[in-house]
C-alpha positions, 0 to 999 in steps of 0.5 A: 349519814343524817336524817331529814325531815322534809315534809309538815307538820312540825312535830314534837313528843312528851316522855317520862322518866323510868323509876324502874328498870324495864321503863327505862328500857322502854324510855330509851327505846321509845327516843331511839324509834322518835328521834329521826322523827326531827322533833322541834322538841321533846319534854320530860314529865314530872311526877305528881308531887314533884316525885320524879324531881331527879329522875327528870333531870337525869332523863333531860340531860341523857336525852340531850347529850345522847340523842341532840335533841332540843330537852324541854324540861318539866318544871313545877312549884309542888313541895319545894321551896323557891330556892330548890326550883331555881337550883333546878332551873340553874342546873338545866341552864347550866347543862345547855338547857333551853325550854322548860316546861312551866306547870303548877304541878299535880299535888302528892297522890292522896292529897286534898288538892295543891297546897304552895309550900310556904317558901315555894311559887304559889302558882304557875305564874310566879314560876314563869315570872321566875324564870323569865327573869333568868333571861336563859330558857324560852318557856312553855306551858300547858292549856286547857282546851276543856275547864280545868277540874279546879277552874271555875269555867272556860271562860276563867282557864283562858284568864288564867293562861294570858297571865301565863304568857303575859309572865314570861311564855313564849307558847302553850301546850293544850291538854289531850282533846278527842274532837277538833272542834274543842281545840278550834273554839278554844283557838279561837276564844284564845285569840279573841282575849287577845293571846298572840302566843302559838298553841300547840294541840296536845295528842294522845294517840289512844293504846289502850281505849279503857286506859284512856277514858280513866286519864281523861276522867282524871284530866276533864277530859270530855268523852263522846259517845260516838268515840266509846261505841267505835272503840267498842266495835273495833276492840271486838272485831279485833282492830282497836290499833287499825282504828286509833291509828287511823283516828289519831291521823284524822284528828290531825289532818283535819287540825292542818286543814283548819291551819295547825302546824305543830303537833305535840304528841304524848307517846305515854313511852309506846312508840309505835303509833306514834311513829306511824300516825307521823308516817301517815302526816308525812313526817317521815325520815329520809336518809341524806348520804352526805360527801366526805371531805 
C-alpha cells in the first residue's frame, strides 16, 4: 500500500527538534499526521544561538530514515567556528542529506544582537557560499517579506537576499505574512531586481492568536487590525479554530489564484490545522492498492 498525493499545490512542513520528553512525543506525532501529506520536503530548526546543534542532527537524520521523507536541514553560522559548521554539513552529507537550510542564525537569548565567532561565517552569504562549494547539498534560505528588525529597509532585504542566491541558493522560504498582498509585492519586487529563484510563501497556521502577535512582534511581522478584531470576535464566540482554518485556507488559495504553487508550512509540531488547511487546498492522501508480484 502506498500513499499519493494527486492534487496542488505543493506542499512542505517545518519541525523543531524535542529538548524534552513529551516535545519529542509531540515531534513524532506531528510527522506521522503530515507524512502521507507527500511534502517536497520538510526542515528542522535550529534553536536560537545554535542550542539545539545535536538535537537537530539527530531529529534529520530519524525523520529521513524512519519516514523517507526529503530532510532539509537548519543550518547557522552563531557560536562555531568554520571548522565545526562544516564537520556539520559533512556529516549530513555523509547521512544522505541533500537540502540545508542556510541562515545567519538567531544569536543566544539575552544577547545584544549577532556577534560572528572570530573563526566562524560572518554572515548568511559566507555560509552559502560554503557550501555551495561542497557541490553536495541544493540550498534554501529564508526571506523576508516585511524589513527584517536589523535591515535598514525593504529595499536593502531584497539586496541582501540576491547575494544569497547569487552565493549559491537555489531557492528561498519567506517569513510568516498574515496578507496576500505583502507577499505578491515582495514577488514582485524580487523579480524586479532581477532574482529568478522560486520563493516559496511561509504559513503559520495561527493555534494560538495571542501566542502569535507575540512571534510576530519578535519577527517584524506586521499585525492588521482587521485580523486582531476577528480573532477577538471568534475567540469569544467560541470559534477561534473554525476561523484560523478557514483563514489559513483563504490566504493560500487567494496566493494560487495569483499563481503560487508551493506552500511551506510552519506547523510549530501541532498537526492538526496544518493537516486540515492541506485537506481544504486538495492535498489530500489517497490510498493506491498496489499488485503483488
Amino acid at each position: 500500500m502506498t500513499l499519493t498525493t494527486t492534487k496542488a499545490p505543493r506542499v512542505s512542513f517545518e519541525f523543531f527538534p524535542p529538548q524534552t520528553l513529551d516535545a519529542s512525543f509531540r515531534l513524532w506525532e506531528t510527522v506521522q499526521v503530515l507524512a502521507p501529506m507527500q511534502p517536497t520536503f520538510v526542515s528542522v530548526t535550529y534553536g536560537a544561538g545554535g542550542t539545539t546543534r545535536k538535537l537537530t542532527h539527530e531529529a534529520v537524520t530519524t525523520i529521513g530514515k524512519n519516514y523517507g521523507l526529503n530532510v532539509a536541514a537548519h543550518l547557522t553560522c552563531v557560536d562555531a567556528t568554520r571548522a565545526e559548521t562544516m564537520e556539520i554539513v559533512n556529516a549530513y552529507a555523509e547521512a544522505g542529506v541533500t537540502e540545508i537550510v542556510a541562515l545567519r542564525g538567531d544569536p543566544p537569548k539575552g544577547s545584544n544582537g549577532f556577534v560572528a565567532h572570530p573563526e566562524g561565517f560572518a554572515s548568511a552569504v559566507e555560509l552559502i557560499e560554503a557550501i555551495a562549494e561542497t557541490g553536495k547539498f541544493k540550498i534554501r534560505v529564508g526571506a523576508y517579506p516585511e524589513k527584517h528588525p536589523e535591515s535598514a529597509d525593504a529595499a536593502a532585504d531584497i539586496a541582501w537576499l540576491k547575494r544569497k542566491i547569487d552565493a549559491g541558493a537555489t531557492s528561498a522560504i519567506t517569513q510568516f505574512f498574515f496578507e496576500t498582498e505583502t507577499f505578491l509585492r515582495f514577488r514582485d519586487a524580487c523579480a524586479k531586481a532581477g532574482i529568478a529563484a522560486p520563493i516559496i510563501p511561509g504559513i503559520l497556521p495561527i493555534e494560538n492568536w495571542d501566542g502569535t502577535k507575540r512571534f510576530a512582534a519578535r519577527c517584524g511581522t506586521a499585525v492588521p487590525a482587521w485580523l486582531d478584531d476577528a480573532f477577538t470576535a471568534a475567540k469569544r464566540d467560541g470559534r477561534e479554530a473554525l476561523y484560523a482554518t478557514a483563514l489559513c485556507t483563504e490566504l493560500c488559495d487567494t496566493l494560487r489564484a495569483e499563481g503560487v504553487e508551493d506552500f511551506h508550512f510552519y506547523t510549530l509540531n501541532r498537526p492538526a490545522l496544518t493537516r486540515d488547511v492541506c485537506h481544504a487546498l486538495g492535498v489530500v492522501p489517497d490510498t493506491v492498492l498496489e499488485a503483488v508480484a
